[in-house]
N, C-alpha and C positions, 0 to 999 in steps of 0.2 A: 504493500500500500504506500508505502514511504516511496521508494524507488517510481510509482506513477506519479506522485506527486510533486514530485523535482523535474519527473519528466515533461509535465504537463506544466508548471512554472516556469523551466526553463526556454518552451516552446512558445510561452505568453510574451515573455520579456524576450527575443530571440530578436538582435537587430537587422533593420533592415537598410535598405541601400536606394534611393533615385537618384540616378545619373543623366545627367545629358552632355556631352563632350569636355567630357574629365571634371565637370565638376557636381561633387556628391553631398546630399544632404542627409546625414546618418539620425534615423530617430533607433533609440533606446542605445546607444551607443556607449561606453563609458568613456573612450578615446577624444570624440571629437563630434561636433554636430555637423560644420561644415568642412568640405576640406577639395584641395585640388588634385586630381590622379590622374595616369594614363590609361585610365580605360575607355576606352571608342565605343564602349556601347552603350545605347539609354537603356538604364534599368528603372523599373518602378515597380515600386515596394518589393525588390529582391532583399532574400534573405542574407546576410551574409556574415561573416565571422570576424569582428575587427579587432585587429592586433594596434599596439601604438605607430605601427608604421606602413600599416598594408592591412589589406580587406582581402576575405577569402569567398566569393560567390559558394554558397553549401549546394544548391543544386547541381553547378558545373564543377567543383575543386578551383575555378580559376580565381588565381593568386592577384593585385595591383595594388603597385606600391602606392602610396598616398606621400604628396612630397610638397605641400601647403597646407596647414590648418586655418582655416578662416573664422571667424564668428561675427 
């Protein structure tokens, strides 16, 4: 019960990503809210894993650095 319940919290708070030519607006992020990267793709509301220096898309594994924080 414990173990669904981290799972299911974890999945609530799980941040996400919109992109439109490298620049990303991160909600539930701990890192950064705004920030500049080389990613070429528009995403909205992907999901993704944000390290202090790069974001991981969890659907694809694809890795981009982040190399401006903005706010």
């Amino acid at each position: 019960m414990i173990i669904l319940n981290i799972l299911f919290f974890s999945k609530i708070i799980a941040a996400t990503a919109n992109c439109v030519n490298g620049e990303c607006e991160f909600i539930n992020s701990h890192h950064y809210k705004f920030a500049k990267t080389y990613c070429a793709q528009n995403l909205s509301f992907e999901e993704v894993k944000a390290e202090l220096s790069y974001f991981t898309i969890l659907k694809t594994g694809q890795k981009y650095e982040v190399f401006e924080i903005t706010e």
